[in-house]
Backbone bond lengths (Angstrom), bond angles and torsions (degrees), N, CA, C in turn:
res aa  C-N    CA-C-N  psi(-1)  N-CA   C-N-CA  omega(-1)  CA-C   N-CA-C  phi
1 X - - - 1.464 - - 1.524 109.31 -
2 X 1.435 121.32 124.59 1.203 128.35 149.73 1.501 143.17 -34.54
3 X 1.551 144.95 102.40 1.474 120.51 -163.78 1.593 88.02 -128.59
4 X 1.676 112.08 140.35 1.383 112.35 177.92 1.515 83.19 -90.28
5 X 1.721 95.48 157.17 1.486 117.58 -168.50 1.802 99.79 -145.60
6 X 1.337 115.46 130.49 0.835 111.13 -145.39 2.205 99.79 -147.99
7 X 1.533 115.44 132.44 1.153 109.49 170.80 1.468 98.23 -152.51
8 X 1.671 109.90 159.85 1.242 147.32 160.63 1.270 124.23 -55.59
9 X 1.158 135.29 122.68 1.869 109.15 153.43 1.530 98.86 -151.91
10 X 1.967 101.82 156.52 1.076 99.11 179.81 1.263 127.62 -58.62
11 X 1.696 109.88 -34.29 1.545 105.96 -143.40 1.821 79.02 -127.47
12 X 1.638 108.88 143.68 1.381 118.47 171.72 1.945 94.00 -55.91
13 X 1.162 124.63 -37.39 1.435 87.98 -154.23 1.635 97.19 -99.72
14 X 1.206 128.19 11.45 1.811 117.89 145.13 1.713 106.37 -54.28
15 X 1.472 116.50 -70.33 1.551 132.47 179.29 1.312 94.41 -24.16
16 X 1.792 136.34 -73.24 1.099 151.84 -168.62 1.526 105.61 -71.53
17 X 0.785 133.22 -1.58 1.864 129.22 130.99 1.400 128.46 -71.29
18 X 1.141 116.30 -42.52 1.434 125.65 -178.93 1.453 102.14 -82.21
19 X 1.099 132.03 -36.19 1.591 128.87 -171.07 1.864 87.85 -83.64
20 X 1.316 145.58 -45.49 1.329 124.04 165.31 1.184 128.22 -36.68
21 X 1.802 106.14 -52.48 1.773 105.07 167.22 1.148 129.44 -47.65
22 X 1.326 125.01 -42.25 1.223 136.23 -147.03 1.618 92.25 -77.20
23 X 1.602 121.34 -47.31 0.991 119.77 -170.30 1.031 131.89 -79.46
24 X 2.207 103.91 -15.88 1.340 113.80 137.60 1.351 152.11 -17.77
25 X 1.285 97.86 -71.00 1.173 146.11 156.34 1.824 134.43 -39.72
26 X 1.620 99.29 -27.29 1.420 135.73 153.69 1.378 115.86 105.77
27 X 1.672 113.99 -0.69 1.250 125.61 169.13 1.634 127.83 -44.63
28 X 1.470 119.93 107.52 1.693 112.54 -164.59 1.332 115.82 -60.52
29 X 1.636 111.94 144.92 0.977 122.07 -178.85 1.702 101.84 -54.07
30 X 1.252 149.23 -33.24 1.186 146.87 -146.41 1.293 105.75 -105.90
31 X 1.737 119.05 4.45 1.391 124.04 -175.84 1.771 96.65 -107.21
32 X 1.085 131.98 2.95 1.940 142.88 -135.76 1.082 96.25 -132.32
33 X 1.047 127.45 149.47 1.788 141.84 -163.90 1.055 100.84 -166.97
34 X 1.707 130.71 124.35 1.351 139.70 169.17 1.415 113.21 -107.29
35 X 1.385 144.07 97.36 1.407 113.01 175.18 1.917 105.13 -119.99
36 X 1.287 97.21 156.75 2.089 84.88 -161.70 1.626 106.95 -155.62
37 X 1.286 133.13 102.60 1.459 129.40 -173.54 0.863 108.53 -38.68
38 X 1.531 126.76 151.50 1.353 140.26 -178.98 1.423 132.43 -123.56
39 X 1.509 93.36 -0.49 1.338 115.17 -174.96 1.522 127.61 -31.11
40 X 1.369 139.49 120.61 1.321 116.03 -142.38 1.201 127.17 90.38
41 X 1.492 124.80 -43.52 1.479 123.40 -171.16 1.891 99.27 87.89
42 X 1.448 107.72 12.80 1.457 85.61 -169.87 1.733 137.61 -69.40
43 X 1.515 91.18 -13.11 1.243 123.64 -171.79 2.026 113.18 -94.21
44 X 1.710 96.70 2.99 1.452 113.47 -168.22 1.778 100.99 -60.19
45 X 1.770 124.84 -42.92 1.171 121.72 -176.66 1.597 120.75 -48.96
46 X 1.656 119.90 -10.00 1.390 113.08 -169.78 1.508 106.41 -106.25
47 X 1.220 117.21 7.58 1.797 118.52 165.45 1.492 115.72 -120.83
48 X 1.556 69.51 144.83 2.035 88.62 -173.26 1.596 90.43 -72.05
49 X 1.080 96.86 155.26 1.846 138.74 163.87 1.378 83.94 -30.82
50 X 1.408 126.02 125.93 1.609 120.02 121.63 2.077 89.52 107.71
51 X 1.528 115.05 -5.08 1.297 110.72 157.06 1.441 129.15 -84.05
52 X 1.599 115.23 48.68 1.228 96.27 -177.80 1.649 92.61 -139.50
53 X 1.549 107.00 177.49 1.161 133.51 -156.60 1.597 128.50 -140.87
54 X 1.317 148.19 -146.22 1.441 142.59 159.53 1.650 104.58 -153.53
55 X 1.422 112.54 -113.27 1.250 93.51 -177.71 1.301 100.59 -152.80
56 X 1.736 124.94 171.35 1.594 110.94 -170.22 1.310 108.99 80.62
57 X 1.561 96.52 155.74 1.217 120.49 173.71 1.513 122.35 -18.96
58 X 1.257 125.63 -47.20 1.787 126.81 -161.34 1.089 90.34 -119.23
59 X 1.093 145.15 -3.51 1.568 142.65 139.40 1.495 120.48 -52.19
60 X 1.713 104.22 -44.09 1.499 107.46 -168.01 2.040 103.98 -84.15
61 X 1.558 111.89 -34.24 1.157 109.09 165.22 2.088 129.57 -65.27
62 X 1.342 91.97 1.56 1.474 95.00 -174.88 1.582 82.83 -96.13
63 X 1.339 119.69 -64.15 1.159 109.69 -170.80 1.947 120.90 -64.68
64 X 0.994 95.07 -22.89 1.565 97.68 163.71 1.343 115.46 -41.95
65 X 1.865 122.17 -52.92 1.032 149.09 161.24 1.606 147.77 -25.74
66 X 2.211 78.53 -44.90 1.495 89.46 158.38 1.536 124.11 -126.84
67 X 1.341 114.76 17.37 1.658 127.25 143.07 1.235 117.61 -67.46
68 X 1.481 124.77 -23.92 1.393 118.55 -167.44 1.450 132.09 -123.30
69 X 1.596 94.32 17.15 1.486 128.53 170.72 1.554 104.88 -116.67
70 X 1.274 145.57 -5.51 1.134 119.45 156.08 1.453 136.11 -116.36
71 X 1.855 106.72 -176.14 1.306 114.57 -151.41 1.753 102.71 -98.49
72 X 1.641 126.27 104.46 1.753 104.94 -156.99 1.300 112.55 104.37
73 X 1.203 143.66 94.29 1.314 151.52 178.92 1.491 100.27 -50.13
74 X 1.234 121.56 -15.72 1.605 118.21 -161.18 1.767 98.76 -91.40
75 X 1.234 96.45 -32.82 1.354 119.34 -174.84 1.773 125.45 -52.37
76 X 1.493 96.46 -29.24 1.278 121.81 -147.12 1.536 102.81 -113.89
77 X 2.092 111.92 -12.77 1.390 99.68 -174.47 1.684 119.09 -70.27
78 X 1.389 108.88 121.25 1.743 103.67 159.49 1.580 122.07 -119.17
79 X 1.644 104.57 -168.56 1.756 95.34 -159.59 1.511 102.80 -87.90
80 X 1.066 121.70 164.49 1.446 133.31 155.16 1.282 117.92 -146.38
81 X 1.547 127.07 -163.20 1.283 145.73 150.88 1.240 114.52 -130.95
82 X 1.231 111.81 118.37 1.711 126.53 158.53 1.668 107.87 -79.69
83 X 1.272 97.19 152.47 1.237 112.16 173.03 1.248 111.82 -85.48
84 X 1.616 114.83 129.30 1.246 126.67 176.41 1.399 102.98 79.35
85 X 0.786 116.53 -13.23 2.119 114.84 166.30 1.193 122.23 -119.41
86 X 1.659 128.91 -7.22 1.510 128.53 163.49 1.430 85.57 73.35
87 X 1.805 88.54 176.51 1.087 124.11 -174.22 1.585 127.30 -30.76
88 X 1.537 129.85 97.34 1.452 113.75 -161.25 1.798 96.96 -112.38
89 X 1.229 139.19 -167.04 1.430 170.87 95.21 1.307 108.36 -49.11
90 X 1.455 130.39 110.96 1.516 119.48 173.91 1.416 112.09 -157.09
91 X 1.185 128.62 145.67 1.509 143.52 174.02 1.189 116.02 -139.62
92 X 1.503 119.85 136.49 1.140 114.58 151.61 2.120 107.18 129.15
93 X 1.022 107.15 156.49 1.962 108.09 -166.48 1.980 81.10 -53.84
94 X 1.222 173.73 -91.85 1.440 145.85 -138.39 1.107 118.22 -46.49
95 X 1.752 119.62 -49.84 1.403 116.96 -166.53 1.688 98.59 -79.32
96 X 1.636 125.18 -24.67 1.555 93.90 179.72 1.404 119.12 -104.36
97 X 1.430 110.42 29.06 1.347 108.82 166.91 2.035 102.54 -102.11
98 X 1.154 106.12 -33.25 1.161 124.64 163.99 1.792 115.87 -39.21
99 X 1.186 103.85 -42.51 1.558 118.27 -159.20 1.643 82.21 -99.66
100 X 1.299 125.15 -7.50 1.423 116.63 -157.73 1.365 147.29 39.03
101 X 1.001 95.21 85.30 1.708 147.71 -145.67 1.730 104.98 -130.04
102 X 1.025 132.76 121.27 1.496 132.41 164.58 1.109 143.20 -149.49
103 X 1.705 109.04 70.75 1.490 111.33 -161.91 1.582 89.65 88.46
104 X 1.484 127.75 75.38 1.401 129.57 -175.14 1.203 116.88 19.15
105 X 1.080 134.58 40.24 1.383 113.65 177.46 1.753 93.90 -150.95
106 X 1.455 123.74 152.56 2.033 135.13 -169.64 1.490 64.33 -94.13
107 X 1.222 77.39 139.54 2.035 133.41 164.70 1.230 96.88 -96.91
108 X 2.261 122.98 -31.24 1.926 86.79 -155.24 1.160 113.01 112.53
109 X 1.744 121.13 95.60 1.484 105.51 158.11 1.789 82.58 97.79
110 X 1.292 102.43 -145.01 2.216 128.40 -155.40 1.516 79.40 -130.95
111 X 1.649 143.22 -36.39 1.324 106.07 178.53 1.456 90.97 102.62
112 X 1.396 116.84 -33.39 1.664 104.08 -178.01 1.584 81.51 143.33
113 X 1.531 112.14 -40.70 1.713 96.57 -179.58 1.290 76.73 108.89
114 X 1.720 97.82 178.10 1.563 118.18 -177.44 1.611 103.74 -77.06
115 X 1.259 116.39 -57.76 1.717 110.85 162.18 1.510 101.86 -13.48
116 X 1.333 127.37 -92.48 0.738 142.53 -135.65 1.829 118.63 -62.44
117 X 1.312 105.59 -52.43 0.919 152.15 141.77 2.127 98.52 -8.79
118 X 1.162 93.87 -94.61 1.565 104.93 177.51 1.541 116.99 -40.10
119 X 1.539 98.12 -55.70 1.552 117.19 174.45 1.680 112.39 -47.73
120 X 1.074 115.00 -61.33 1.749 129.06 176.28 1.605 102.63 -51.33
121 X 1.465 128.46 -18.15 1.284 144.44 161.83 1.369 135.98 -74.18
122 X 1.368 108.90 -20.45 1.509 108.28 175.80 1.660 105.37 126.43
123 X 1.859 114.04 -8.67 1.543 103.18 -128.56 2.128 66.43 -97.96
124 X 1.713 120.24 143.87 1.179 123.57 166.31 1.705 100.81 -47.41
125 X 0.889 128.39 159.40 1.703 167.71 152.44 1.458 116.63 -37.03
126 X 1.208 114.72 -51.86 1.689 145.75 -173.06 1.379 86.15 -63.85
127 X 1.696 117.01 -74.96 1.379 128.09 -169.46 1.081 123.97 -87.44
128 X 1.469 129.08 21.36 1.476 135.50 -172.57 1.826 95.15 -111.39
129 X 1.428 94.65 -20.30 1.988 116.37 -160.02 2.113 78.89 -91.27
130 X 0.943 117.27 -78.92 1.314 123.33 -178.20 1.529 115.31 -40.18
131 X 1.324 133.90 -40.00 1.304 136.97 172.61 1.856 125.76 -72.53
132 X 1.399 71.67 -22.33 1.715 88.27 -175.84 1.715 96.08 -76.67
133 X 1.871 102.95 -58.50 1.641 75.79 179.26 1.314 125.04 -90.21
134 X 1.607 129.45 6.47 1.609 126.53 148.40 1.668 121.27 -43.41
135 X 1.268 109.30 -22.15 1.472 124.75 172.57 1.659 111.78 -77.10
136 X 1.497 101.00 -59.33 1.652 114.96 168.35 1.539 101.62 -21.07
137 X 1.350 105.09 -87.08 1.402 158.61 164.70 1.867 88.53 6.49
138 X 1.208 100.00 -55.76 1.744 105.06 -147.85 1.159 125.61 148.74
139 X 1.738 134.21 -27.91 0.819 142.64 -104.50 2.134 82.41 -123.37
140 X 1.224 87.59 179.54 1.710 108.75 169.70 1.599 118.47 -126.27
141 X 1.069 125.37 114.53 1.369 127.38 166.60 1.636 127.09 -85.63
142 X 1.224 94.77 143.91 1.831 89.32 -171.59 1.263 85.05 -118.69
143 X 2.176 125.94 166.52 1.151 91.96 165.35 1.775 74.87 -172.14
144 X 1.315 95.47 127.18 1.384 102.10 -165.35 1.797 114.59 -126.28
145 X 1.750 107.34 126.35 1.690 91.64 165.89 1.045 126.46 -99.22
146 X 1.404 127.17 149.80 1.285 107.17 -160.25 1.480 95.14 -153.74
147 X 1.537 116.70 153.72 1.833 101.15 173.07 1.404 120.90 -116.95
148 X 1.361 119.13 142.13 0.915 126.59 -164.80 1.466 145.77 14.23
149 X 1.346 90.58 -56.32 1.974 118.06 -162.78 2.145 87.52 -78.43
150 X 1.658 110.94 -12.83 1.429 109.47 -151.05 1.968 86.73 -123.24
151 X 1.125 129.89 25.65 1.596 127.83 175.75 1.144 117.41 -83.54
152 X 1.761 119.00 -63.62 0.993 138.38 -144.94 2.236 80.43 -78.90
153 X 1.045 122.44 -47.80 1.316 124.80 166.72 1.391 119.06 -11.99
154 X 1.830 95.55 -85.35 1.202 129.00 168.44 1.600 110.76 -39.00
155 X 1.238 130.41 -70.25 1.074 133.02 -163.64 1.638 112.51 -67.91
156 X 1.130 102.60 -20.61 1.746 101.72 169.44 1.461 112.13 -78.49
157 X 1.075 127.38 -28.02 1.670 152.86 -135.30 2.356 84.78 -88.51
158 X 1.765 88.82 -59.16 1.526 94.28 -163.26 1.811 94.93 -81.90
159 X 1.222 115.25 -16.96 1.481 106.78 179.18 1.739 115.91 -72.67
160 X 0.852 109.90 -14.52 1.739 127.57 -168.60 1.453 102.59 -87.51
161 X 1.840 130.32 -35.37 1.145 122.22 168.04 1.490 121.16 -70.32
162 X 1.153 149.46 14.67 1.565 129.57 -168.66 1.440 113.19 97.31
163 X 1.606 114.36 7.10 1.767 100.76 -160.99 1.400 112.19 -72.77
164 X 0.957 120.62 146.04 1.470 142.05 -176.48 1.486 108.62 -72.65
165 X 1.706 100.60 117.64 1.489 131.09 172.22 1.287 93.08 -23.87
166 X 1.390 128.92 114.68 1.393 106.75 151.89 1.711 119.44 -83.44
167 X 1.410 133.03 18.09 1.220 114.56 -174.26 1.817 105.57 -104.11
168 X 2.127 72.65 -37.30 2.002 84.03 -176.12 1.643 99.50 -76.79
169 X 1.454 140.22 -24.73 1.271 116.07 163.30 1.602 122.21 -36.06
170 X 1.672 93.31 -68.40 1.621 109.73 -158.89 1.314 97.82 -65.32
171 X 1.139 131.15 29.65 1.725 116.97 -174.53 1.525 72.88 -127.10
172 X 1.125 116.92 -45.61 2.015 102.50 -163.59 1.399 105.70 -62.42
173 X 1.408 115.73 -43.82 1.613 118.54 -176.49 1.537 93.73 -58.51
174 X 1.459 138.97 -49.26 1.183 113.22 -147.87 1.411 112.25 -112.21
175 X 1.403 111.21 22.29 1.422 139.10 158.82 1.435 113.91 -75.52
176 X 1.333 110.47 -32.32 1.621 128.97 -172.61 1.513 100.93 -92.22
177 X 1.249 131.88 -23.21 1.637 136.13 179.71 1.344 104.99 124.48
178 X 1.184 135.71 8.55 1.552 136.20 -178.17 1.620 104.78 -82.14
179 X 1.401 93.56 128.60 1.899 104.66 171.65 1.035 114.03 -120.08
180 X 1.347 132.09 -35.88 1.452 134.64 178.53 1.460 95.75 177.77
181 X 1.894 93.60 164.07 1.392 121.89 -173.77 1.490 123.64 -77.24
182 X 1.241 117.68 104.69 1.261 161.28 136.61 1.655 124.14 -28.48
183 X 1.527 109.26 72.73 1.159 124.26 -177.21 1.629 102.80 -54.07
184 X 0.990 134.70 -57.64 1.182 144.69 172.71 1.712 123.19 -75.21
185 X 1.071 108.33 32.87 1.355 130.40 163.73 1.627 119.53 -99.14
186 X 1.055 107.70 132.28 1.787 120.94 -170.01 1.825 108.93 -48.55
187 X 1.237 102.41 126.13 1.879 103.67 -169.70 1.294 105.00 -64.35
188 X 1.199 148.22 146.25 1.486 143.32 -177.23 1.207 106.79 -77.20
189 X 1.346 119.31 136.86 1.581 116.69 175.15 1.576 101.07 -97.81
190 X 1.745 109.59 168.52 1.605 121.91 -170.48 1.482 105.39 -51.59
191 X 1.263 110.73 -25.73 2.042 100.05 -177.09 1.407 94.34 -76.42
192 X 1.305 119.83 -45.57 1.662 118.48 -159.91 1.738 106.25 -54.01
193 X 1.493 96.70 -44.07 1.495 102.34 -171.30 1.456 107.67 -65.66
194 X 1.194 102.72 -56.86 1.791 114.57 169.58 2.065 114.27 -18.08
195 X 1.233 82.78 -57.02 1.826 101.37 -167.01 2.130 103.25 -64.38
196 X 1.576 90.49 -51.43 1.721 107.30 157.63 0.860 90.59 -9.15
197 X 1.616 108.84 -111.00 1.380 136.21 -172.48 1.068 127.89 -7.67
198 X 1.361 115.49 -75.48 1.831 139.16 -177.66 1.700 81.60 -56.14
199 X 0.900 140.33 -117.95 1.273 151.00 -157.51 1.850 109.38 -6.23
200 X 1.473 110.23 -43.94 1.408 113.13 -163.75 1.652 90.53 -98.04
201 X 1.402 131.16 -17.24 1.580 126.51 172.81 1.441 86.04 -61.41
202 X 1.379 127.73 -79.79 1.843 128.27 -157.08 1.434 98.19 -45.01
203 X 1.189 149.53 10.90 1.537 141.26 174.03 1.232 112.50 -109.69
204 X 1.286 114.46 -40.90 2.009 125.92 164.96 1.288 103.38 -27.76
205 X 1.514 97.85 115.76 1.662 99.60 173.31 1.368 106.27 -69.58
């Protein structure tokens, strides 16, 4: 049996530690999903020339295109926009079903969006709503399938980078008034994300 497995992190290059292990580790590139705000472009130095995209349907088949021609999931990240999360860095079967993408080819539309996307995956609802806006947020998503005999692996693999509490997150967001993800909520700009950050570092035990 298949279980999607799934973590947070602040900074793309924790995510980009843990997605090295994994592949270490022998986990297929085609089981690995990177998706990581980009707000700023700050994250622009880790894609080759000519991996990028916009949004929608013929957006999600271009990028379908260049997730599924390369060698290294790391290899393969280019830009897009998700809906309701702006500008991301992403590779991998989440971000191009996300981008709506299915079996190389646009479905049309976000596909369901990254929500959706995760959800159609196995990932609970609660935490598909919470990851989506940890992404908003700033954040990097990892998001891995994996079967059984290969979890307990996996799940140590993304715990070893820095990943973010998911319980003590979702309690801070919804301490602040946050209930769920809000496609139509304002994309965070580089100060917003900036402030993110600093705020959720002073909580790190």
């Amino acid at each position: 049996m298949t279980r999607t497995i799934t973590a947070l992190y602040d900074t793309y290059e924790d995510a980009e530690l843990a997605v090295r292990d994994l592949e270490a580790a022998g986990i297929r590139d085609e089981d690995i999903s990177l998706v990581a705000n980009n707000s700023g472009e700050r994250y622009r130095k880790y894609v080759k020339e000519g991996n990028e995209a916009g949004t929608g349907a013929e957006a999600g088949a271009t990028f379908g295109a260049v997730v599924g021609g390369t060698v290294g999931i790391l290899a393969g990240v280019g830009m897009l926009a998700i809906p309701g999360v702006g500008p991301v860095v992403a590779a991998g079967w989440l971000a191009a079903t996300a981008a709506g993408v299915v079996g190389g080819a646009a479905v049309g539309g976000a596909g369901g969006g990254l929500i959706g996307a995760m959800i159609g995956n196995g990932v609970p609802e609660e935490d598909a709503n919470f990851y989506a806006e940890g992404v908003r947020r700033g954040g990097t998503l990892v998001t891995v399938r994996a079967e059984d005999h290969l979890a307990v692996t996996v799940e140590g693999i993304l715990r070893q980078h820095d990943s973010v509490d998911l319980v003590g997150r979702r309690t801070a967001y919804q301490e602040a008034g946050w209930s769920r993800f809000d496609e139509n909520a304002p994309i965070y700009d580089t100060d917003e994300v900036a402030r993110e950050r600093r705020a959720h570092e002073s909580i790190r035990p």
